[in-house]
VOZAMI-110775 format. One record per residue: residue number from 1; residue in three letters; z, y, x of N, C-alpha, C, O, CB in turn. Coordinates in steps of 0.02 Angstrom, whole numbers, m for minus. Atoms other than C-alpha are relative to their C-alpha. Glycine has a CB too. Example, Ala and Ser with C-alpha at 12.3 -4.5 7.8 and 13.67 -1.06 7.14 Angstrom:
# residues 2
(kolmar 1, "Ala", (0, m59, 45), (390, m225, 615), (0, 60, 45), (33, 59, 97), (62, 1, m50)),
(kolmar 2, "Ser", (m3, m59, m42), (357, m53, 684), (37, 55, m39), (45, 110, m14), (m71, 23, 20)),
This chain:
# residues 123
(kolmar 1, "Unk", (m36, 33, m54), (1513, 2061, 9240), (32, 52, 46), (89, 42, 66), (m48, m45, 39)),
(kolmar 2, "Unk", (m19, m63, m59), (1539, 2217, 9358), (75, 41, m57), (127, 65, m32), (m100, 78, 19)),
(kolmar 3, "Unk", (m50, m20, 47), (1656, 2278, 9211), (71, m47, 16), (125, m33, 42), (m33, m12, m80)),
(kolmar 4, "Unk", (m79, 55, m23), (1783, 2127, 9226), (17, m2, 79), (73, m2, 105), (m14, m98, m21)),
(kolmar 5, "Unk", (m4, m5, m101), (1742, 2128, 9439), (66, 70, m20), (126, 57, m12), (m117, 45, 68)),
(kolmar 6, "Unk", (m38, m64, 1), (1829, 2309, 9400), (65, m3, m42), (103, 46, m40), (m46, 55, m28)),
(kolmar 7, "Unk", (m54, m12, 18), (1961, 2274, 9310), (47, m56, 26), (108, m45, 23), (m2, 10, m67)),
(kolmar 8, "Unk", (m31, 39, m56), (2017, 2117, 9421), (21, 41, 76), (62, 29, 119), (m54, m57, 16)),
(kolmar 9, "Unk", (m22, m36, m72), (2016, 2241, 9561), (48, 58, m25), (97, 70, 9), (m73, 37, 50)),
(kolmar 10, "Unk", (m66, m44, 31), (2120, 2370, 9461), (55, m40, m18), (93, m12, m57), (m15, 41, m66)),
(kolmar 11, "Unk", (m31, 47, 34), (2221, 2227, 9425), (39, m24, 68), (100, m35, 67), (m51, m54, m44)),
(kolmar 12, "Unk", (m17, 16, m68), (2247, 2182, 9606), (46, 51, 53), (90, 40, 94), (m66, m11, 29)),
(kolmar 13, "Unk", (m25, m48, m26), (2279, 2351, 9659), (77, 44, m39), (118, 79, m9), (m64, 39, 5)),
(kolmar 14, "Unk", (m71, m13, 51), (2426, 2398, 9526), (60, m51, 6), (120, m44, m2), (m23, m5, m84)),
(kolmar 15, "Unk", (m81, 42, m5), (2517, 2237, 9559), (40, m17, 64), (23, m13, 123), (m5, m71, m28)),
(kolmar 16, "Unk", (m55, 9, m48), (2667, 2192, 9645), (m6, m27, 68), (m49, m17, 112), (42, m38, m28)),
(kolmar 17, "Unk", (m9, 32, m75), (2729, 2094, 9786), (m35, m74, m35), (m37, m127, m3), (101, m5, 40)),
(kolmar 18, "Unk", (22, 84, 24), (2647, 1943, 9659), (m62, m34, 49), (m104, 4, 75), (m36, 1, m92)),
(kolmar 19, "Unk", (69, 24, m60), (2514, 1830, 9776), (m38, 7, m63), (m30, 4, m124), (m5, m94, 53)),
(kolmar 20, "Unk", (78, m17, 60), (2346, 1864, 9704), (m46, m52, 14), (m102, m36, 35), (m54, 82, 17)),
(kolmar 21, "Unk", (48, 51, m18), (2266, 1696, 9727), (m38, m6, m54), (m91, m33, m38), (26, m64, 19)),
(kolmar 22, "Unk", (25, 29, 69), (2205, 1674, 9545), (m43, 53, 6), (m103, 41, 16), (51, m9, m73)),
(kolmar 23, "Unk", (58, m54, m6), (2126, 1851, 9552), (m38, m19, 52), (m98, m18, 43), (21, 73, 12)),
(kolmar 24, "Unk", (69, m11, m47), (2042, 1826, 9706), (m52, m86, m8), (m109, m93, 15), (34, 17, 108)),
(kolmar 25, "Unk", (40, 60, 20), (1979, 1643, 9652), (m56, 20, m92), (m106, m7, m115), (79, m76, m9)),
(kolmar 26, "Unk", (53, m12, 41), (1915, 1737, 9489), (m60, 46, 39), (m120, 35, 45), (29, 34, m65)),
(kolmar 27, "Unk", (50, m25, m42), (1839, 1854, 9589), (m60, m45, 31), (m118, m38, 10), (34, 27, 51)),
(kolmar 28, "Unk", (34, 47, m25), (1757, 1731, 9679), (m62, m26, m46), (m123, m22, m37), (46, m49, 14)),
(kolmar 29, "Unk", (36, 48, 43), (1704, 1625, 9533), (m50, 52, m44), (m98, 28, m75), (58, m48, m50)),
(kolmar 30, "Unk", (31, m54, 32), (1635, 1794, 9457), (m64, 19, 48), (m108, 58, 28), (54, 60, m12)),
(kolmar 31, "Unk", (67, m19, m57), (1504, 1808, 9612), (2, 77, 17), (m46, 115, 23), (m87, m17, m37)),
(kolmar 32, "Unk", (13, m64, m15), (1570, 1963, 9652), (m35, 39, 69), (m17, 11, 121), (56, 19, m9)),
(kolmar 33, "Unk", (47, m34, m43), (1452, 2085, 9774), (34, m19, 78), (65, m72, 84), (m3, 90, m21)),
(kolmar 34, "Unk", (m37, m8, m58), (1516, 2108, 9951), (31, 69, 3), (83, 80, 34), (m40, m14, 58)),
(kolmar 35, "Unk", (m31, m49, 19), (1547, 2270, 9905), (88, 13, m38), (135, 47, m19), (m48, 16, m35)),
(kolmar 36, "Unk", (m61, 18, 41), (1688, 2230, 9780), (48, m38, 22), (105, m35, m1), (m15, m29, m52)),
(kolmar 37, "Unk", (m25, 44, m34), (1738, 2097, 9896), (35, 29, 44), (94, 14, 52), (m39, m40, 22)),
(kolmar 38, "Unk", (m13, m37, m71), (1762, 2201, 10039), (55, 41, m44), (109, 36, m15), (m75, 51, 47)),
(kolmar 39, "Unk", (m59, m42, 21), (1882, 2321, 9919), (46, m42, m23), (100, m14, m33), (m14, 52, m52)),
(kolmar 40, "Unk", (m45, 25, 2), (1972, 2188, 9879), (50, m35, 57), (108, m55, 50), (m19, m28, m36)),
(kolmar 41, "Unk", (m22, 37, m45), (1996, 2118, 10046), (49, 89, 38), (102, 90, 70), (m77, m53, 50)),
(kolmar 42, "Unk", (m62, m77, m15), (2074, 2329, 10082), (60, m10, m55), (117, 0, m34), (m45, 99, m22)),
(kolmar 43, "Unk", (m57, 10, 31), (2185, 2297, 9946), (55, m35, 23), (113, m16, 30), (m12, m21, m48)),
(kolmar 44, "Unk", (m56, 55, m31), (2261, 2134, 10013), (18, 35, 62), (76, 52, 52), (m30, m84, 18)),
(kolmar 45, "Unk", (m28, m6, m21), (2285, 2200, 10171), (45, 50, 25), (77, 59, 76), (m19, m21, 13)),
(kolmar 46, "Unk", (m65, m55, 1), (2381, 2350, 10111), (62, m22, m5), (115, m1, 19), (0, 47, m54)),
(kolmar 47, "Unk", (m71, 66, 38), (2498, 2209, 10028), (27, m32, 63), (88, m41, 65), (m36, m83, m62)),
(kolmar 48, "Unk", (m16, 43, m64), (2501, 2113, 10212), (49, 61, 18), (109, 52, 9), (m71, m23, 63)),
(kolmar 49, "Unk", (m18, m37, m18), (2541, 2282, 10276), (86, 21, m29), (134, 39, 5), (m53, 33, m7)),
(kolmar 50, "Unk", (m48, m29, 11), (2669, 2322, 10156), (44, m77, m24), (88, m63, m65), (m14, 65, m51)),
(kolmar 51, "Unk", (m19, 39, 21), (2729, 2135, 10126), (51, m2, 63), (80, m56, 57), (m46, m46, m23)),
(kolmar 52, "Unk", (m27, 47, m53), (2830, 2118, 10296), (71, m32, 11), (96, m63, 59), (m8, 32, 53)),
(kolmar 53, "Unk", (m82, 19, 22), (3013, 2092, 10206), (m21, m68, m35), (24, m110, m44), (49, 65, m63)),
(kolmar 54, "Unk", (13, 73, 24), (2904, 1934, 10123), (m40, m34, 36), (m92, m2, 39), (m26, m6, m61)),
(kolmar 55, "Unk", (36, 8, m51), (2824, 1830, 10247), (m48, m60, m48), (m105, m78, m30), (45, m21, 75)),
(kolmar 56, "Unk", (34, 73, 26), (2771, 1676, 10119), (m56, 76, m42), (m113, 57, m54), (70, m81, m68)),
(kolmar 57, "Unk", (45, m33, 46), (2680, 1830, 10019), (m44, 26, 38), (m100, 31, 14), (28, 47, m43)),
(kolmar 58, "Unk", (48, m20, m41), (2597, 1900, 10163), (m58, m63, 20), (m119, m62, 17), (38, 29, 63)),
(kolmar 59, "Unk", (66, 43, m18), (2525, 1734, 10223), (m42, m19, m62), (m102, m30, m52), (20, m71, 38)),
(kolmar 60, "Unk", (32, m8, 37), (2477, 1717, 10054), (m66, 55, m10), (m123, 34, m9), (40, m1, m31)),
(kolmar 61, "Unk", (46, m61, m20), (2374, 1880, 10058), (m60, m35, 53), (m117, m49, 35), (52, 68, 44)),
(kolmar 62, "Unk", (43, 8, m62), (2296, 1829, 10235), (m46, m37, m19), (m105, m34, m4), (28, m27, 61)),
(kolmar 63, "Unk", (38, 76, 7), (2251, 1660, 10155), (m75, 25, m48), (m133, 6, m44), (63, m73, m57)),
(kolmar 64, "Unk", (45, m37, 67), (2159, 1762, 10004), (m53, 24, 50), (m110, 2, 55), (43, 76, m55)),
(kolmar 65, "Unk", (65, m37, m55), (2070, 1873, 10146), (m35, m27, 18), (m91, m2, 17), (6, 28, 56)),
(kolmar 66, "Unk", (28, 70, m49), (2013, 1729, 10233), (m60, m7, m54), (m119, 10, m49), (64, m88, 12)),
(kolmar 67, "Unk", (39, 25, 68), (1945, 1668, 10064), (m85, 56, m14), (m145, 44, m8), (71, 16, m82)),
(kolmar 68, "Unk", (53, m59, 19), (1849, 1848, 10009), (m24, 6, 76), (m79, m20, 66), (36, 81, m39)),
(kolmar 69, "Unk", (53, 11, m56), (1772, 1853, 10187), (m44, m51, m8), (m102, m41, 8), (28, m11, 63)),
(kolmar 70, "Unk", (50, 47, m32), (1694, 1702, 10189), (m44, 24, m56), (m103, 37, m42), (17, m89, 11)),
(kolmar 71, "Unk", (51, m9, 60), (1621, 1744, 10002), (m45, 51, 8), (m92, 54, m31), (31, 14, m63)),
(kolmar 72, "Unk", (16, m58, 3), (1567, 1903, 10063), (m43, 0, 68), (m61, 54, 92), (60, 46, m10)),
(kolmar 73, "Unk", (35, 15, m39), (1471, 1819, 10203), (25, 41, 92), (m14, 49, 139), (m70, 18, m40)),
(kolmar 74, "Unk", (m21, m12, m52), (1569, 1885, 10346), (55, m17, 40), (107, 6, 65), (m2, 40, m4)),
(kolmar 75, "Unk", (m27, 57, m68), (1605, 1742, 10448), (43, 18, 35), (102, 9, 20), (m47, m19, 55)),
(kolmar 76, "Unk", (m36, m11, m46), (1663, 1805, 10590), (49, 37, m2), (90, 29, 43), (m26, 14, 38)),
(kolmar 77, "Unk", (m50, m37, 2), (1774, 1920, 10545), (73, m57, m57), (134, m56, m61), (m38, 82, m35)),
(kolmar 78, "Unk", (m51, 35, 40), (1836, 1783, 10414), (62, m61, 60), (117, m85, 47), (m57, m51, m67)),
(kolmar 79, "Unk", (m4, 54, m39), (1858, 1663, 10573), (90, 51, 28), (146, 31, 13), (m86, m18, 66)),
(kolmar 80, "Unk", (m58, m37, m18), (1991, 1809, 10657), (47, 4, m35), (102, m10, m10), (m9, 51, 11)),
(kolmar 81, "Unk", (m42, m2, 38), (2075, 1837, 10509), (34, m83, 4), (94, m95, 11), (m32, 28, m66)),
(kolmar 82, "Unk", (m48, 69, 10), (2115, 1646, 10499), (21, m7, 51), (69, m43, 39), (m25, m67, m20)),
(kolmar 83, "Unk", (m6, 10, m60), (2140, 1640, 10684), (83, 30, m5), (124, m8, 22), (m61, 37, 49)),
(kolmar 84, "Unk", (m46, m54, m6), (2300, 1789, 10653), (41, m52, m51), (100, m61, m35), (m26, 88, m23)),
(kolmar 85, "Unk", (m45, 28, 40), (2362, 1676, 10504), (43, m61, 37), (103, m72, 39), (m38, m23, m60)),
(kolmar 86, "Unk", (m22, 81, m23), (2367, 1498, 10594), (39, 42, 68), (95, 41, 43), (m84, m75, 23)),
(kolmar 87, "Unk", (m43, m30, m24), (2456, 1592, 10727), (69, 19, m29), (123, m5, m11), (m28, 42, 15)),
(kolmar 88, "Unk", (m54, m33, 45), (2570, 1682, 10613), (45, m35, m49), (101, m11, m59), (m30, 47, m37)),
(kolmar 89, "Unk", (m18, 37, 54), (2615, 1560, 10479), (54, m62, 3), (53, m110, 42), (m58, m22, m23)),
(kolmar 90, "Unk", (m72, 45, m1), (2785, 1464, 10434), (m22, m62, 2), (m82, m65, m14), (52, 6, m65)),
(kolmar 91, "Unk", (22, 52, 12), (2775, 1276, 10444), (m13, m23, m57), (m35, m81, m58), (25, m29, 22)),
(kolmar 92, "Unk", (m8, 11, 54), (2778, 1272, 10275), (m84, 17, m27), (m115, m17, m69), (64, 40, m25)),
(kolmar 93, "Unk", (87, m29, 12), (2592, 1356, 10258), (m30, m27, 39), (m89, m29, 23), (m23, 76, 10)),
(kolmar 94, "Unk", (42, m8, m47), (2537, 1296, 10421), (m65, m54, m41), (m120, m28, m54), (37, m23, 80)),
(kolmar 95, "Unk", (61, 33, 27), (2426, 1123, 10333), (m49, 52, m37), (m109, 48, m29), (23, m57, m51)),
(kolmar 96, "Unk", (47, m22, 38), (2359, 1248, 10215), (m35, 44, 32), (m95, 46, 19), (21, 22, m55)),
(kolmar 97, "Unk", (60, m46, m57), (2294, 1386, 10355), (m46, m49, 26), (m106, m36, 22), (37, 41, 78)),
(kolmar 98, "Unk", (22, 52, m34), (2251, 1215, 10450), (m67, m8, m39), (m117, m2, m4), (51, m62, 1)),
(kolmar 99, "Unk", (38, 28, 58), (2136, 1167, 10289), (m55, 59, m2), (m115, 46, 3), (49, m10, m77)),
(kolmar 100, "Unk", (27, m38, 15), (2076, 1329, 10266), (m47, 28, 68), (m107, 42, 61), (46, 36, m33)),
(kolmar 101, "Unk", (49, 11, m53), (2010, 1350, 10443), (m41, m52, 44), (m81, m40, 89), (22, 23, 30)),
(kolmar 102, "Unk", (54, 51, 22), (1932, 1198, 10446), (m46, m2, m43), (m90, m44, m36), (19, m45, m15)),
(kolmar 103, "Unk", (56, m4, 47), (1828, 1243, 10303), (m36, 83, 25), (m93, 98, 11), (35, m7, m92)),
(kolmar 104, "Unk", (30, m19, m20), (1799, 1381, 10379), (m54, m14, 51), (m110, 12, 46), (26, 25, 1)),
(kolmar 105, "Unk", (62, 15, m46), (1701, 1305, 10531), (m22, m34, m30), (m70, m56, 2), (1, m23, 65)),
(kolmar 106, "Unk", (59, 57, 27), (1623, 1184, 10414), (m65, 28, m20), (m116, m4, m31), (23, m41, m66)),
(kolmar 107, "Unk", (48, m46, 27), (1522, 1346, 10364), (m43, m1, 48), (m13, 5, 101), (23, 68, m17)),
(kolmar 108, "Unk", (47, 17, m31), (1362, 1323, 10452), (m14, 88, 52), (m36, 101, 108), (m61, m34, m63)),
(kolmar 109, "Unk", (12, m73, m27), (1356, 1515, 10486), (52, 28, 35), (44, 81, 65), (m15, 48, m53)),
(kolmar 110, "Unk", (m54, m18, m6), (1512, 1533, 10528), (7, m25, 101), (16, 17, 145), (50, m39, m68)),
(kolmar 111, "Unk", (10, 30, m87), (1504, 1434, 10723), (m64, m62, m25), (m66, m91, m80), (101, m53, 48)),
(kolmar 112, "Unk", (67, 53, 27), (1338, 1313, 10713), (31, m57, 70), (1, m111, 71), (m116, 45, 11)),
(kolmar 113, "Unk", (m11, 50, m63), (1423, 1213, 10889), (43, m47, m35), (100, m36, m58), (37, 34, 75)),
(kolmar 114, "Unk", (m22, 52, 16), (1450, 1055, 10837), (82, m19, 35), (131, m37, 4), (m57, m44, 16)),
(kolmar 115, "Unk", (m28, 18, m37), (1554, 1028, 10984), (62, 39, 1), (112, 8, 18), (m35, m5, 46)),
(kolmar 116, "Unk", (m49, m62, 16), (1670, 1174, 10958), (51, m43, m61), (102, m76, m49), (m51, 82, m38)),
(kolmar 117, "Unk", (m1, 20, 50), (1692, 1125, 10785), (38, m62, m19), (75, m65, m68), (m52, 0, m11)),
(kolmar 118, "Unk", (m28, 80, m6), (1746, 940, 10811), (81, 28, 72), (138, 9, 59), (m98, m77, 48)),
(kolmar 119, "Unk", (m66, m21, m35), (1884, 1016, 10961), (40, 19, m38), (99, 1, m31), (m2, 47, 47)),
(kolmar 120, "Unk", (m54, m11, 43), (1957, 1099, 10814), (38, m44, m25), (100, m39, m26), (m15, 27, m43)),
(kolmar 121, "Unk", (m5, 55, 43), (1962, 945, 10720), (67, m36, 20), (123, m50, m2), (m64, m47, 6)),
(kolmar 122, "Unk", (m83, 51, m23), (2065, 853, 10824), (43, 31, 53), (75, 0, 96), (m16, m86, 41)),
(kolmar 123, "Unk", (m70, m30, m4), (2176, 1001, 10871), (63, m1, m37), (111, 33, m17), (m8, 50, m2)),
């Protein structure tokens, strides 16, 4: 398994301006470490970094980050990252940041205030 983890992340890091949602959903589905996670989440945001002539490919990226944080058990930092997207993001992405940080607070670890949680809701 750590063999294919490694060649999804060499795989990530060699390619283009292509969004890497499929890699980082195998990743995912592969249970990769937090270790592996965490180098993938430097990869993407070399791509954010160097995406800023594509803006639908960057929020793509962000959306991925978002994703490998939460897998990689670091909530809060996954919460900011989505915080910078739903800010940042064309109307065209916004439902899907919307979606995606909503499932983020649904994460129990992620904010435990009910009350918080439900303000989002019906933001």
């Amino acid at each position: 398994m750590d063999e294919a983890v490694q060649r999804l992340l060499d795989g990530l890091e060699k390619s283009g301006a292509v969004p890497s949602s499929a890699t980082v959903q195998r990743l995912i589905d592969l249970d990769a470490q937090a270790p592996q996670l965490m180098e993938a989440v430097r990869l993407l945001r070399e791509k954010v970094a160097a995406s800023s002539d594509h803006a639908s490919s960057g929020e793509q990226y962000r959306m991925d980050i978002v994703k490998l944080l939460m897998k990689a058990g670091r909530h809060h930092e996954a919460l900011q990252e989505a915080r910078v997207l739903l800010s940042t993001c064309s109307d065209k992405t916004m439902p899907a940041a919307i979606a995606l940080m909503a499932r983020l607070f649904t994460v129990k670890t992620a904010d435990t205030d009910l009350d918080r949680a439900n303000k989002l809701k019906y933001y």
